[in-house]
C-alpha positions in Angstrom: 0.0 0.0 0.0 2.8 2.2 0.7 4.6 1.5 -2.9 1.0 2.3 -4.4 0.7 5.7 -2.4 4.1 7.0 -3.3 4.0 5.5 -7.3 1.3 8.2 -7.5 3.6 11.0 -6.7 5.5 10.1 -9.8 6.7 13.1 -11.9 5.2 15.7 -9.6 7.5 18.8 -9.0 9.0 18.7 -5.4 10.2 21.3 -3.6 14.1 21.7 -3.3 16.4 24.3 -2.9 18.3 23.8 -5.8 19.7 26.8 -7.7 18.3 26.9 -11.1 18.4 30.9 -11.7 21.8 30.5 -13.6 22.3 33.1 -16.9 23.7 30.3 -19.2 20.8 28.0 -19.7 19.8 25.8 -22.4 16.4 25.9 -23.8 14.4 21.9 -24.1 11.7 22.4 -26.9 9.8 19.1 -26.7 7.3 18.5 -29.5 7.2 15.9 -32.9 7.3 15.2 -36.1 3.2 14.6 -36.4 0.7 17.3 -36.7 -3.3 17.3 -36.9 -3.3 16.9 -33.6 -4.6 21.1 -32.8 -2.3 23.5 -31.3 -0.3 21.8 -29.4 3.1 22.7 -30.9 2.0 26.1 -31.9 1.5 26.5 -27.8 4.8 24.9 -27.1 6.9 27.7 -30.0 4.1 30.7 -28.3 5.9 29.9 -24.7 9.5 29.3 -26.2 9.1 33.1 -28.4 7.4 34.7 -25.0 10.4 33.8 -22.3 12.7 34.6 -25.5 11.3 38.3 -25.3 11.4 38.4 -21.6 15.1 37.0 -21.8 16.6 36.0 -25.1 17.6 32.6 -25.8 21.0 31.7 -26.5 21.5 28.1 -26.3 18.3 25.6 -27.7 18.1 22.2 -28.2 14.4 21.3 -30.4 13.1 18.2 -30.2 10.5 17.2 -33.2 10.2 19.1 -36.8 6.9 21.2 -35.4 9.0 23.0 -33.0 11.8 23.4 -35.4 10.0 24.7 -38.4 7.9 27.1 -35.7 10.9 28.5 -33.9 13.5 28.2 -36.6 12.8 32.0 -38.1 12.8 33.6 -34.2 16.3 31.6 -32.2 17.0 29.8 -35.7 20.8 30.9 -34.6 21.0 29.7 -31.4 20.0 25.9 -32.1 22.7 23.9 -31.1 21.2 20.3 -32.4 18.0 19.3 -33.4 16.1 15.5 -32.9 13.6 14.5 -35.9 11.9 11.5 -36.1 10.1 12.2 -32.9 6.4 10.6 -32.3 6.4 8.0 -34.7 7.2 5.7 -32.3 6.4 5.0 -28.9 9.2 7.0 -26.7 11.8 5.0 -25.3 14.2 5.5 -22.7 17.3 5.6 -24.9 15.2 8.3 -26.5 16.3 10.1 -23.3 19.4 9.0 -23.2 20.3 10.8 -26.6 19.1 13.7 -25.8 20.5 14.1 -22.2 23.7 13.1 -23.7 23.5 15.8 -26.2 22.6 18.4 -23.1 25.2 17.1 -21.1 27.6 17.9 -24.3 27.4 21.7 -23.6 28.2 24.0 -20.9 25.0 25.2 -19.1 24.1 26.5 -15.4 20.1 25.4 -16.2 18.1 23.7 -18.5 14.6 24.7 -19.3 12.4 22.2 -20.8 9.1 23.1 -22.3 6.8 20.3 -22.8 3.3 19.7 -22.7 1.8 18.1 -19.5 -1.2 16.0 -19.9 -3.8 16.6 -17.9 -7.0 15.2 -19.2 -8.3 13.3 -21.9 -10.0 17.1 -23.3 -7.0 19.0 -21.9 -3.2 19.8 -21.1 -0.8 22.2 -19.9 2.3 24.2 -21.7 4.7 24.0 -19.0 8.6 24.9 -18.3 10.5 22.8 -16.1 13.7 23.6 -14.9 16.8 21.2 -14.5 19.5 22.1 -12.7 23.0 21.9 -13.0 25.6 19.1 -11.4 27.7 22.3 -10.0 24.0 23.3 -8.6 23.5 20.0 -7.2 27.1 19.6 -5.9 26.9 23.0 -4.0 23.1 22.3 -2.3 24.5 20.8 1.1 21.2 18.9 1.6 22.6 16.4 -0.9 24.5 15.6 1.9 22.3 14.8 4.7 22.0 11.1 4.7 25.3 9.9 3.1 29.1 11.4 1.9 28.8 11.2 -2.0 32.1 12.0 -3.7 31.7 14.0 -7.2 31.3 10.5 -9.7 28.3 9.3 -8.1 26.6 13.0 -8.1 27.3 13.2 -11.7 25.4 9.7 -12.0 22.9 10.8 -10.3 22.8 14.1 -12.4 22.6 12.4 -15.2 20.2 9.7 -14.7 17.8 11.9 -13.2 18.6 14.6 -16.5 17.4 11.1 -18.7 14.6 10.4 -16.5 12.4 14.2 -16.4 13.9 14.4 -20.2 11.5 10.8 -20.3 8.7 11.7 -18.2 8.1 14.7 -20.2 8.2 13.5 -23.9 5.5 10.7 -22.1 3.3 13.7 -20.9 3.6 15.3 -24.1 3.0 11.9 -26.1 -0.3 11.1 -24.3 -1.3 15.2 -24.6 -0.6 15.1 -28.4 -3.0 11.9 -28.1 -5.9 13.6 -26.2 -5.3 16.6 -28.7 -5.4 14.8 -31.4 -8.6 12.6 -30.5 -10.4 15.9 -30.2 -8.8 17.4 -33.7 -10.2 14.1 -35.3 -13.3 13.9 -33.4 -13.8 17.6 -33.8 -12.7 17.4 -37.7 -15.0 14.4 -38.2 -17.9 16.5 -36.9 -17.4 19.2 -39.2 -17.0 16.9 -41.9 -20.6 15.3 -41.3 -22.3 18.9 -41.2 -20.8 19.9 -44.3 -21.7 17.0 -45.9 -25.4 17.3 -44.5 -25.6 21.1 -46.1 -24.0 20.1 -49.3 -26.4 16.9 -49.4 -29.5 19.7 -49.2 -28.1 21.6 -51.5 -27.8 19.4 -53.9 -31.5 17.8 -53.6 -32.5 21.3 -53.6 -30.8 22.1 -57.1 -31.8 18.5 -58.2 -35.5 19.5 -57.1 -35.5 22.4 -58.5 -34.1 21.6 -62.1 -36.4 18.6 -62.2 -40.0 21.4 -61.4 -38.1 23.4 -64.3 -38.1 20.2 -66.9 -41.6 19.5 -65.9 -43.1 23.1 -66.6 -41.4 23.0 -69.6 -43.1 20.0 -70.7 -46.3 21.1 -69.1 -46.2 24.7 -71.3 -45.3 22.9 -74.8 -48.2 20.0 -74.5 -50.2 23.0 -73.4 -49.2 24.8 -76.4 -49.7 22.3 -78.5 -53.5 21.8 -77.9 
């Protein structure tokens, strides 16, 4: 029962006093390759170009082609690497792993991640997470408390837990492209069926009236004719 409680807690943002305020961050655009699924990328490039005004952006990694092609024209010189490929398949942990390896390839005092966060079937969230740093986490003395860790297994831990929110968040934002696109489709299908109802009576009505026309005119000439 206790496992059960605490597995529910998964991915939720805890608090700690870990210093993510650092100038030199790296911007995490999370997003894929698929569209017709509303606006969820067009909400993840409107929160990437409205903390770029506040503070511009000089390191980004993009994840997926939407937020590339979206973002390209606005921090197109600051991209340091860019994933395709993205949401064709299911996500997988060594996903993560190229991507926090790819992070973890430049020099950075925070890493923002903006994602979508699922949070019903009809709705989501367009979120930014901050990561910190291993020199964050190496100078926060509660990382102390319950054992001496020497540097190597704080840059594990680092690391692994860079990999594991990089994987939590492309999950959220698979199953919220999901939900979004269910309602796109469900919405699209609707639209489909009313159009198709108004063209239907507009044709019968054209049909109808064409057909009253022919009959008058063969009405007038037999009339005529007597």
């Amino acid at each position: 029962a206790v496992v059960s409680t605490q597995s529910g807690h998964y991915g939720r943002d805890e608090k700690n006093d870990f210093d993510t305020s650092g100038k030199d961050s790296v911007l995490l655009a999370l997003s894929s390759d698929r569209g017709l699924c509303g606006g969820i990328h067009s909400n993840v490039g409107k929160m990437v170009k409205a903390a770029h005004a506040e503070t511009p952006i000089t390191k980004a990694i993009i994840v997926g082609d939407k937020a590339k092609a979206i973002l390209v024209k606005v921090i197109g010189d600051t991209f340091l690497s860019c994933f395709n490929n993205v949401g064709k398949k299911p996500t997988s942990f060594t996903d993560a792993l190229d991507i926090a390896e790819e992070v973890l390839s430049h020099d950075y005092d925070t890493i923002n991640i903006v994602y979508s966060k699922f949070k019903n079937i009809v709705s989501y969230n367009t979120e930014e997470k901050p990561v910190p740093s291993l020199e964050s986490v190496e100078s926060n003395a509660a990382i102390y408390v319950y054992d001496e860790v020497d540097s190597e297994v704080l840059r594990c831990y680092q690391e692994f837990t860079l990999a594991n929110i990089i994987y939590h968040s492309m999950k959220e934002c698979e199953a919220s492209e999901q939900s979004s696109r269910m309602s796109a489709m469900e919405n699209a299908t609707k639209n489909a069926g009313e159009k198709i109802d108004a063209l239907t009576l507009q044709y019968n009505r054209t049909r109808q009236a064409v057909i009253t026309r022919e009959l008058i005119e063969i009405i007038s000439g037999a009339s005529a004719l007597e």
